[in-house]
C-alpha atoms as a printed R data frame, in Angstrom:
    type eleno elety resid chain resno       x       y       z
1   ATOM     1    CA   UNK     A     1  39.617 -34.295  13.664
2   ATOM     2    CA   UNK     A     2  35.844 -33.704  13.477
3   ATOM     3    CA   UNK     A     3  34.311 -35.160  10.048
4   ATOM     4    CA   UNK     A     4  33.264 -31.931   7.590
5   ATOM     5    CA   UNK     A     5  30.109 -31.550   6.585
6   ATOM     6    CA   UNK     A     6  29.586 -29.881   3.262
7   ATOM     7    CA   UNK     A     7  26.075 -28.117   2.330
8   ATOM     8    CA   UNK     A     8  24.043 -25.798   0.014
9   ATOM     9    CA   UNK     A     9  22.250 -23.429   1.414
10  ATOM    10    CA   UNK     A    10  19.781 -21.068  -0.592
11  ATOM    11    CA   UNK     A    11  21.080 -18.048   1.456
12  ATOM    12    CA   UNK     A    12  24.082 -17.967  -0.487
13  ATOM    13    CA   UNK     A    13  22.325 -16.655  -3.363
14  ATOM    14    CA   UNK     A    14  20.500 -14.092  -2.109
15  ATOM    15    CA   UNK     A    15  23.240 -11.659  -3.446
16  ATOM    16    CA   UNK     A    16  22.573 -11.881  -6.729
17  ATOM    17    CA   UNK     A    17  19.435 -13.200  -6.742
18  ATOM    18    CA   UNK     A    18  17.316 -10.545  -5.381
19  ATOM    19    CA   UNK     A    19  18.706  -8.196  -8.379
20  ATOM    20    CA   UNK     A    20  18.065 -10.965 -11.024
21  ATOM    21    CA   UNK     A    21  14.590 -11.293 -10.008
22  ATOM    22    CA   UNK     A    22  13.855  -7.920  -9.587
23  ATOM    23    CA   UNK     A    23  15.556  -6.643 -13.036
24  ATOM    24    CA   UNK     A    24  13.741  -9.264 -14.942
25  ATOM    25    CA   UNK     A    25  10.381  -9.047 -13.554
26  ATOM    26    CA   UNK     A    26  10.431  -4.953 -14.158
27  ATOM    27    CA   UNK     A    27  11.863  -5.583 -17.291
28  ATOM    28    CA   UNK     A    28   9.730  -7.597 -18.562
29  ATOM    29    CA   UNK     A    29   6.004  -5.700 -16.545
30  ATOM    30    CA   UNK     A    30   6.871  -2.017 -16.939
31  ATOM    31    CA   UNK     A    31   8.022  -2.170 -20.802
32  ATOM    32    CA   UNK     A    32   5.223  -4.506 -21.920
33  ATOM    33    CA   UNK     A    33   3.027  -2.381 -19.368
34  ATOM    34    CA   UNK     A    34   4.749   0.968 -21.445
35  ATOM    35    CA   UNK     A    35   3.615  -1.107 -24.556
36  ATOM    36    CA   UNK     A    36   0.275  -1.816 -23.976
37  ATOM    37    CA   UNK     A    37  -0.871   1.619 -23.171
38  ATOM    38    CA   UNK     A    38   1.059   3.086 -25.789
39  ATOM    39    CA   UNK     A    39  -0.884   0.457 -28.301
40  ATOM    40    CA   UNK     A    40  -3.843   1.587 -26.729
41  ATOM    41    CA   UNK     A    41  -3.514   5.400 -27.194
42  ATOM    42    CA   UNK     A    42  -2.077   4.968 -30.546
43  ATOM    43    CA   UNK     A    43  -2.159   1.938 -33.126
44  ATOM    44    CA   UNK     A    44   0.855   2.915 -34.816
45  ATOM    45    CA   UNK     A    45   3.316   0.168 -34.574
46  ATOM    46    CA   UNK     A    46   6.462   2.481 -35.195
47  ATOM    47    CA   UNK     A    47   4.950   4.944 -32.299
48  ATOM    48    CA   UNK     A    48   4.881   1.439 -30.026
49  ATOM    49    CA   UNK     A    49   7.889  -0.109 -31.127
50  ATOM    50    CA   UNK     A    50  10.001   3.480 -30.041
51  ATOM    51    CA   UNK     A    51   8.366   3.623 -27.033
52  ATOM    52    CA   UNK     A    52   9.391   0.050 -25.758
53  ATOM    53    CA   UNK     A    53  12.664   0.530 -27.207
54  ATOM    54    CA   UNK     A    54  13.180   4.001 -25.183
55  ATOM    55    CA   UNK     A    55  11.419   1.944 -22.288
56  ATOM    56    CA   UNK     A    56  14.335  -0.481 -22.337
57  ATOM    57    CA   UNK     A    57  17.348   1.473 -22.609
58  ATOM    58    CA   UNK     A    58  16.308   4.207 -19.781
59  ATOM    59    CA   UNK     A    59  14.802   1.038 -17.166
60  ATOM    60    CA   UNK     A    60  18.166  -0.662 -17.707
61  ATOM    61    CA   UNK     A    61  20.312   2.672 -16.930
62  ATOM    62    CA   UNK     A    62  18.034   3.382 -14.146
63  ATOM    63    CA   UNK     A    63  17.712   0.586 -12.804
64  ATOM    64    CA   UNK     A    64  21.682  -0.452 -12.442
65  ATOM    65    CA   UNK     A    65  22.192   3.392 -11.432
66  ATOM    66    CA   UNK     A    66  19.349   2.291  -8.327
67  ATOM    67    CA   UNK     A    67  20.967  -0.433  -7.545
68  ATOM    68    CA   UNK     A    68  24.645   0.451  -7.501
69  ATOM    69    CA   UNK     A    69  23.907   3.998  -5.306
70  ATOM    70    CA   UNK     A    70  21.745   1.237  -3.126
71  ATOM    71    CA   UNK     A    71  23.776  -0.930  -2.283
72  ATOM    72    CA   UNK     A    72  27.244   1.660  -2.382
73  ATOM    73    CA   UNK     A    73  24.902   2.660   0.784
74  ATOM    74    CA   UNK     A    74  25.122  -0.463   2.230
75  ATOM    75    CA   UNK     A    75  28.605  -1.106   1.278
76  ATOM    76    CA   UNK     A    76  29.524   2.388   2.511
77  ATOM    77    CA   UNK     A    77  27.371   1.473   5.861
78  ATOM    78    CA   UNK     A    78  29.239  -1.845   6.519
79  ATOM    79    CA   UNK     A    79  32.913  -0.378   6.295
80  ATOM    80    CA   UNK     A    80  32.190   1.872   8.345
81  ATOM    81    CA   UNK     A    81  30.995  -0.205  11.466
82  ATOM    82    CA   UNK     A    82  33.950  -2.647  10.579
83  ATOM    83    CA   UNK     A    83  36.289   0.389  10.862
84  ATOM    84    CA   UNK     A    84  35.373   1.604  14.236
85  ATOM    85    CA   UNK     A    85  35.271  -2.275  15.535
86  ATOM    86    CA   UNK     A    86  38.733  -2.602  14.770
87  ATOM    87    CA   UNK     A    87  39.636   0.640  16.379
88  ATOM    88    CA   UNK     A    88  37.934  -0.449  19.338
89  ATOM    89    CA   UNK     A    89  39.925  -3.602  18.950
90  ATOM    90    CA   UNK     A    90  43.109  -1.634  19.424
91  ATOM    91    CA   UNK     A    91  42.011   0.356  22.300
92  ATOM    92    CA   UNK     A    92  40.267  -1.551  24.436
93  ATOM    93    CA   UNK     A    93  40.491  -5.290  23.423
94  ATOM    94    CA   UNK     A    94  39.609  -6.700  27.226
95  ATOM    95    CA   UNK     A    95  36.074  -4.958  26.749
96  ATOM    96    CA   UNK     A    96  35.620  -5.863  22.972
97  ATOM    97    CA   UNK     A    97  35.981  -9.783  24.396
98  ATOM    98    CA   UNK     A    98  33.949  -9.077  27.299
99  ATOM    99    CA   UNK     A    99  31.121  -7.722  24.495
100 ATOM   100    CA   UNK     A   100  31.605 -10.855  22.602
101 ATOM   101    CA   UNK     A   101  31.124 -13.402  24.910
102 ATOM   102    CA   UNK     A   102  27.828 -11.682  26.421
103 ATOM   103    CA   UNK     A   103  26.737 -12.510  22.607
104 ATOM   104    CA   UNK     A   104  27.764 -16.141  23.255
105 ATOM   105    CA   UNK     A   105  25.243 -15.872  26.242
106 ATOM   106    CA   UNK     A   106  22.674 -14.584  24.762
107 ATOM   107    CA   UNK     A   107  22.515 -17.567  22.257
108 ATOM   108    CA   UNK     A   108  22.318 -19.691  25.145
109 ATOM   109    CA   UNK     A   109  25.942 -20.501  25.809
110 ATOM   110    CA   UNK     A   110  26.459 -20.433  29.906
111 ATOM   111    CA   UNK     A   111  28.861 -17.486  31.059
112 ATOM   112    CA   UNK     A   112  32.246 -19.403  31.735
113 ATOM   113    CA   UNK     A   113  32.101 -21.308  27.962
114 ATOM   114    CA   UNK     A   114  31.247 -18.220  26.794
115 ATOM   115    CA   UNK     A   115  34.066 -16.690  27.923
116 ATOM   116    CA   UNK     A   116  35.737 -19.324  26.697
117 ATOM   117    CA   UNK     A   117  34.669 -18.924  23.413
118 ATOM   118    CA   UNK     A   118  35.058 -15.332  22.611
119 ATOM   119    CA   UNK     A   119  39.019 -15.940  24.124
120 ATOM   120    CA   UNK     A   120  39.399 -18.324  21.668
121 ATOM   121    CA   UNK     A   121  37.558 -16.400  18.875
122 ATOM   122    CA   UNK     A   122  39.682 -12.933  19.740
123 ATOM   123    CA   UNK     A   123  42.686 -14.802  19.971
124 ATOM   124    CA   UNK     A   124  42.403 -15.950  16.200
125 ATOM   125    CA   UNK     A   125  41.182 -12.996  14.055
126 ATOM   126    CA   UNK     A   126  39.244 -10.607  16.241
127 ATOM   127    CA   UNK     A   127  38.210  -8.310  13.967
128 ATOM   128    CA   UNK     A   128  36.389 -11.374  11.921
129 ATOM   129    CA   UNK     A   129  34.371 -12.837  14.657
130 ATOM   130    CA   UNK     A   130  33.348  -8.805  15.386
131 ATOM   131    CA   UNK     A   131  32.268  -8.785  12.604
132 ATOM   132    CA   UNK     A   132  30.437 -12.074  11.936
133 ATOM   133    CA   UNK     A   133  28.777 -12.475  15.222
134 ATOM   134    CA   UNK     A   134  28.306  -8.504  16.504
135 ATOM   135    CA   UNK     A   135  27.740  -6.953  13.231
136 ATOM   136    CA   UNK     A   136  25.793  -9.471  11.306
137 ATOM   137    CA   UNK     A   137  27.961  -9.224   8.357
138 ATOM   138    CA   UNK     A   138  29.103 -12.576   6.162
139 ATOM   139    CA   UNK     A   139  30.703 -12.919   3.282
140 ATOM   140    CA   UNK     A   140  27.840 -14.223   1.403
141 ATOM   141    CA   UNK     A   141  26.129 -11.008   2.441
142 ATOM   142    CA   UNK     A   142  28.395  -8.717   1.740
143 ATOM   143    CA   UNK     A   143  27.146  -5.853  -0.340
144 ATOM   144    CA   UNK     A   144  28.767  -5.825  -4.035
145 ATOM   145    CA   UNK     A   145  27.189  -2.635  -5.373
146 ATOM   146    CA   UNK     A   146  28.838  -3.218  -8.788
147 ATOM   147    CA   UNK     A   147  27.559  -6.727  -9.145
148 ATOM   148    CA   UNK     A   148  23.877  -5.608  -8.381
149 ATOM   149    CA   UNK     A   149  24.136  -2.787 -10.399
150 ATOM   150    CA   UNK     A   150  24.994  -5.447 -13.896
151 ATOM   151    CA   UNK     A   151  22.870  -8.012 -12.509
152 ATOM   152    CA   UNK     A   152  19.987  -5.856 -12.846
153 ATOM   153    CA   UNK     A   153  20.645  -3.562 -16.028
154 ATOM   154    CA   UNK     A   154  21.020  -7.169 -17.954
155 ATOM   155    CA   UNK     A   155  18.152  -8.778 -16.236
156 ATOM   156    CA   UNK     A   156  15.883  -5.725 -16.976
157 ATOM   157    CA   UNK     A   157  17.019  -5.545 -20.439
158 ATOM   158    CA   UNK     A   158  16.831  -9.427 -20.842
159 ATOM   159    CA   UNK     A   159  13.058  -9.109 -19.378
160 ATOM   160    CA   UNK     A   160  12.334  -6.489 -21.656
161 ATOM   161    CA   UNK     A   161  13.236  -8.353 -24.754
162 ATOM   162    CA   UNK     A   162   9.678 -10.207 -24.680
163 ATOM   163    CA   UNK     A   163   7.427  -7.943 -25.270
164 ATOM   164    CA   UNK     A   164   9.862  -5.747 -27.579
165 ATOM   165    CA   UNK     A   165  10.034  -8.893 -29.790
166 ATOM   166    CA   UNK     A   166   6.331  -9.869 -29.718
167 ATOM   167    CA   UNK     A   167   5.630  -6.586 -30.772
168 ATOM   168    CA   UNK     A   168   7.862  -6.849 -33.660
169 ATOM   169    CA   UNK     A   169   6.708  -9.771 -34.869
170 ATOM   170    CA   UNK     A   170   2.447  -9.235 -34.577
171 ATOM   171    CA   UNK     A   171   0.187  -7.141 -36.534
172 ATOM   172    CA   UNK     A   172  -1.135  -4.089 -35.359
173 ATOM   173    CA   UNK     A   173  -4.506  -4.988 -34.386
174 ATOM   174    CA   UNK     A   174  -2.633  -8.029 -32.642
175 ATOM   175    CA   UNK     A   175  -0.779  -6.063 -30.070
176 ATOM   176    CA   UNK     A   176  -2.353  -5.461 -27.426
177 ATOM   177    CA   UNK     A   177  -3.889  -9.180 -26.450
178 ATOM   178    CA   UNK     A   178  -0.376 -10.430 -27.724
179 ATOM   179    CA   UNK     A   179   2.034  -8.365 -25.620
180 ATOM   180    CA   UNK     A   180  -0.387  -8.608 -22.596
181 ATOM   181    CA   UNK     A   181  -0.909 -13.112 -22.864
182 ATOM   182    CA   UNK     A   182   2.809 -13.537 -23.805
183 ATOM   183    CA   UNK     A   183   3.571 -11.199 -20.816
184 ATOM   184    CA   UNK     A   184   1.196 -12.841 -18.230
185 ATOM   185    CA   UNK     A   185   2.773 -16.073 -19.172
186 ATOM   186    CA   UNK     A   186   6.481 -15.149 -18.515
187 ATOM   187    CA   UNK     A   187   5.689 -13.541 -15.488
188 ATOM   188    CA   UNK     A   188   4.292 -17.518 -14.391
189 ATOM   189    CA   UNK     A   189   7.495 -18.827 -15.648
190 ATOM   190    CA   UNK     A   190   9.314 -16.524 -14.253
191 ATOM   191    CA   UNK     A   191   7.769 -15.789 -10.691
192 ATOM   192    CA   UNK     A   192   7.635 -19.804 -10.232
193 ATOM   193    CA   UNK     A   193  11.528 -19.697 -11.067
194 ATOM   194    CA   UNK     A   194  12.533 -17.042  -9.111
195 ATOM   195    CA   UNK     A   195  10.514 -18.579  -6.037
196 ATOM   196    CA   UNK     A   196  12.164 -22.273  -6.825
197 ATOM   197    CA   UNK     A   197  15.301 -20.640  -7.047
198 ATOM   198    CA   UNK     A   198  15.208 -19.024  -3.418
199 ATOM   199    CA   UNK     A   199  13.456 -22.195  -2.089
200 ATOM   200    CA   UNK     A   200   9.848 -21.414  -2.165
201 ATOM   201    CA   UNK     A   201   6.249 -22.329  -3.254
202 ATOM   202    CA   UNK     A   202   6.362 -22.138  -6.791
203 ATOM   203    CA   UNK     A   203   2.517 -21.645  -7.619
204 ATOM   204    CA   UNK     A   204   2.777 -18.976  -4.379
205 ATOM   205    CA   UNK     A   205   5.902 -16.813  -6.256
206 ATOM   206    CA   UNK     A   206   4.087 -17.477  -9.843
207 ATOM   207    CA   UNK     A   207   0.926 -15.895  -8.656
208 ATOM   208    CA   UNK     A   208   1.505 -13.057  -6.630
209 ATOM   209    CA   UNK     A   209   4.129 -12.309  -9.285
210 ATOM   210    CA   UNK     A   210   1.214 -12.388 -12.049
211 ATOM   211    CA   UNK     A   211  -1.495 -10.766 -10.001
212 ATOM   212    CA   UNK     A   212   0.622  -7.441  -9.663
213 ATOM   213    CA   UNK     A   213   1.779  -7.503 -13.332
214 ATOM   214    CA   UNK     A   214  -2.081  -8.340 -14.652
215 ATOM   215    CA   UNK     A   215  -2.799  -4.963 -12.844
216 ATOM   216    CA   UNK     A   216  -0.218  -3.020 -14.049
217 ATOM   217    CA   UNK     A   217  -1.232  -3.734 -17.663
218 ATOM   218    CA   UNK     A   218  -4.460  -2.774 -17.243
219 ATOM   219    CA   UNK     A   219  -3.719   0.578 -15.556
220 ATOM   220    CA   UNK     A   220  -1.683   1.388 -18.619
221 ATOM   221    CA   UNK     A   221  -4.246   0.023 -20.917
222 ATOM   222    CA   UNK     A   222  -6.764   1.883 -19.255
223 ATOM   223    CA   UNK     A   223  -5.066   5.528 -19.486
224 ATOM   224    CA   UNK     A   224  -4.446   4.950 -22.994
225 ATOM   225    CA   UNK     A   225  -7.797   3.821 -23.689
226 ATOM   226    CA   UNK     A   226  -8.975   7.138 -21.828
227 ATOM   227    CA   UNK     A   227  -6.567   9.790 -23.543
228 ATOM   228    CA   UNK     A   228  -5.468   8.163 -26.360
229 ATOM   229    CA   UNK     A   229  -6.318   9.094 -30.023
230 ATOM   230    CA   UNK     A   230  -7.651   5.156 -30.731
231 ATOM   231    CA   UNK     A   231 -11.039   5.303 -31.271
C-alpha cells in the first residue's frame, strides 16, 4: 500500500482568501479615502464622522451583494457544465472515456496507459474525474457565493473600522494627516499579510498595495480641496 503523503498547499485558500483581502483593503482605502476628502471640503467632524459611517454600511452591503451575484455566476456556470457531463455520461459513456483518456495524453501519458487510466477512472465515479480533469473544477475551487459574499461584507466593515475610529478619537485640525498615516500604515500591514498569506513577496504585496491606496487619498483630498468650503 503506497505510503501517504500529507501537504499544505496555499491553493486551498484561495476561496476565501481573495474576498478577505479584497473586503479589507476597500474597506479600509475607500472609507478613509471618503474621509479624507470629506475633511478636506469640510472641517466639521460630525459632517466627517457621518460620512465614513454611511461609507461603511453601504461598501459592506455592496460589496457582499458583488460578491454573492459574482460568484452565484460562477456557481450557476459550474452546475451547469457538470449537468450536461453527466448526461453525456448516460448517453454515450464509450465516447465520454474515449474524451478522457485523450486528456491523459495530452499530459504526456502514452495512448494505451491512457486508456488505461480513464477505464479505471470511469469505472469508479465518472462523473468526478469529468469533472476534475475535463472541467477544471475541485473542491477547493468550488464557488461558495454565500461564503464570499460574508467574507467580504465583514472584511470591508472590519477594514473600515480604522479610519472610522481614528477619526473619532483626533481633533479636527488632526484629521486629515491622521486618517491618511494610520491608513498608509495598515495598508503595509495588511498588503504584506495578505501576500504572506497566499505565499508571496511580502515587501512586493505591501507596496503595490500602498502605492494604489496613497493615490486614492490624494484624489479625494484633492477634489475636496478644490470644491470644498475649507478655506
Amino acid at each position: 500500500m503506497p505510503r501517504v503523503h500529507k501537504e499544505a498547499h496555499l491553493i486551498a485558500r484561495i476561496g476565501w482568501l481573495r474576498a478577505a483581502v479584497l473586503g479589507a483593503n476597500d474597506g479600509l482605502l475607500s472609507t478613509a479615502s471618503l474621509i479624507v476628502g470629506v475633511a478636506s471640503a469640510s472641517g466639521d467632524k460630525g459632517a466627517v464622522m457621518v460620512a465614513g459611517l454611511a461609507g461603511l454600511m453601504a461598501g459592506a452591503m455592496s460589496m457582499a451583494a458583488g460578491e454573492y451575484v459574482s460568484v452565484s455566476s460562477q456557481a450557476d456556470t459550474e452546475a451547469a457544465d457538470v449537468a450536461r457531463e453527466a448526461a453525456e455520461l448516460k448517453t454515450d459513456p464509450a465516447g465520454e472515456q474515449d474524451e478522457l483518456a485523450a486528456i491523459y495524453v495530452g499530459r504526456g501519458l502514452p495512448p494505451a496507459l491512457a486508456l488505461t487510466v480513464a477505464k479505471t477512472m470511469m469505472a469508479g465515479d465518472a462523473l468526478a474525474a469529468h469533472k476534475r480533469d475535463e472541467l477544471g473544477i475541485i473542491a477547493i475551487m468550488e464557488a461558495r457565493p454565500v461564503q464570499a459574499a460574508l467574507v467580504s461584507a465583514a472584511t470591508f466593515a472590519s477594514g473600515a473600522a480604522l479610519p472610522l475610529a481614528v477619526t473619532a478619537v483626533l481633533p479636527e485640525n488632526s484629521l486629515l494627516v491622521g486618517v491618511s498615516l494610520a491608513t498608509l500604515l495598515a495598508l503595509v500591514v495588511l498588503g504584506g499579510l495578505g501576500a504572506q498569506i497566499g505565499g508571496a513577496s511580502l515587501w512586493k504585496g505591501a507596496a503595490r498595495v500602498t502605492l494604489w491606496g496613497a493615490g486614492a487619498m490624494l484624489a479625494t483630498a484633492a477634489v475636496g480641496w478644490l470644491f470644498g468650503t475649507v478655506a
